[in-house]
C-alpha positions as CSV (number, residue, x, y, z in Angstrom):
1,X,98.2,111.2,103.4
2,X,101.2,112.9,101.6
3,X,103.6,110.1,99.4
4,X,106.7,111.3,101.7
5,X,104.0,110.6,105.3
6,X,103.5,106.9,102.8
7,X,107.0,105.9,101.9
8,X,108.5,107.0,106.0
9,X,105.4,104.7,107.2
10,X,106.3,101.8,104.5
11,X,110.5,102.2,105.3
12,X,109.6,102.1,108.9
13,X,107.5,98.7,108.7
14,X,110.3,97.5,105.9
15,X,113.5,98.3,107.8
16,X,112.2,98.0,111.8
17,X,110.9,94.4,110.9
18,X,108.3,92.5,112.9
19,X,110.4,91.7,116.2
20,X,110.8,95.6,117.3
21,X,107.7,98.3,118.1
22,X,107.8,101.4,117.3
23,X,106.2,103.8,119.2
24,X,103.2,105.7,117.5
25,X,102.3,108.6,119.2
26,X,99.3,109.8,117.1
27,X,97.2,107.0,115.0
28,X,98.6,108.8,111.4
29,X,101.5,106.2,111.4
30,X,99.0,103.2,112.6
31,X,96.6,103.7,110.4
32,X,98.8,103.9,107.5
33,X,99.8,100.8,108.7
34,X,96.4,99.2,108.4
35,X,96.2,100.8,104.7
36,X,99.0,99.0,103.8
37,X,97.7,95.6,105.1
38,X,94.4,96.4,103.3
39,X,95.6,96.8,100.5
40,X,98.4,94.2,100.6
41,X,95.1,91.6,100.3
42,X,93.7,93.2,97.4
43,X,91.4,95.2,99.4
44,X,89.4,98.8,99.2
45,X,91.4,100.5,101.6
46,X,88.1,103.2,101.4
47,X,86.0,99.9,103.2
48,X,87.3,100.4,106.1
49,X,88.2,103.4,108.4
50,X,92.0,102.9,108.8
51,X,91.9,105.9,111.8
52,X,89.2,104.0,113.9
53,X,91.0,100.6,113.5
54,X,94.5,102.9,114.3
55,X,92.7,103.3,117.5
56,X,91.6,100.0,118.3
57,X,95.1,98.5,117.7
58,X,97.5,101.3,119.0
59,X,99.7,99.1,121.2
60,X,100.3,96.5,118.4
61,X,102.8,95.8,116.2
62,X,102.9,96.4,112.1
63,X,103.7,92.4,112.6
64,X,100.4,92.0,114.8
65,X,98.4,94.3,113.0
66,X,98.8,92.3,109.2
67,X,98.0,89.0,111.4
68,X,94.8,90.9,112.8
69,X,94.1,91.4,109.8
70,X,94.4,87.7,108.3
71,X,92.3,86.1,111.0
72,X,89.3,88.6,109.9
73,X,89.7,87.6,106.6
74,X,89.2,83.9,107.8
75,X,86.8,84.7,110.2
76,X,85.1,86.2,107.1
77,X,85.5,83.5,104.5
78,X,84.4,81.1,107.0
79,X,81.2,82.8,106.5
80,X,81.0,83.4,103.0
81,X,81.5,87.2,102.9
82,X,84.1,89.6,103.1
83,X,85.1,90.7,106.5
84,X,84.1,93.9,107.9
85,X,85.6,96.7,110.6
86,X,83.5,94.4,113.3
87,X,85.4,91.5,112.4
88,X,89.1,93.7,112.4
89,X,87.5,95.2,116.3
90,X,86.7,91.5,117.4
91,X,90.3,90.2,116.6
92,X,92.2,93.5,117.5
93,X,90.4,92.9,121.0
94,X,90.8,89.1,121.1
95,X,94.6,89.8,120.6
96,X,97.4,90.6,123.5
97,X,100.1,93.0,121.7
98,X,103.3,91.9,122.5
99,X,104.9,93.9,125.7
100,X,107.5,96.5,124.9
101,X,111.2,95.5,124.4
């Protein structure tokens, strides 16, 4: 991914908030989005495969997306280890995305 695809993706997250969806047509936007997250918690975003999890989480929110992504971590530490794409597929599939506005 280009800087200018990066910096639209992070303005859009910025500026649209966590009460309005965006729709995302293709999963370049989401899985920015989930590179961002990663990396927000310190993590290799090169762990995971930001595309697949795109996927996986296309109706959700930036806003639901960065909470998938804390209850894997959980999920994980409760364990003792680091969590892993399962964990992120398990939550994303747990989780209801809120309906469109």
């Amino acid at each position: 991914m280009n800087l200018e695809t990066w910096a639209r993706v992070r303005r859009k997250v910025l500026v649209e908030g966590r009460s309005k969806r965006s729709v995302m047509p293709d999963t370049r936007e989401p899985a920015a989005i989930w590179g961002l997250v990663i990396a927000k918690f310190g993590r290799e975003v090169t762990a995971y495969d930001p595309v697949v999890l795109a996927r996986a989480s296309e109706l959700h929110t930036a806003a639901e997306i960065e909470t998938a992504f804390v209850e894997a971590l959980h999920r994980g530490f409760a364990e003792d280890r680091e969590p892993g794409e399962l964990d992120l597929g398990e939550v994303v599939s747990e989780s209801v995305p809120s309906p469109c506005p």
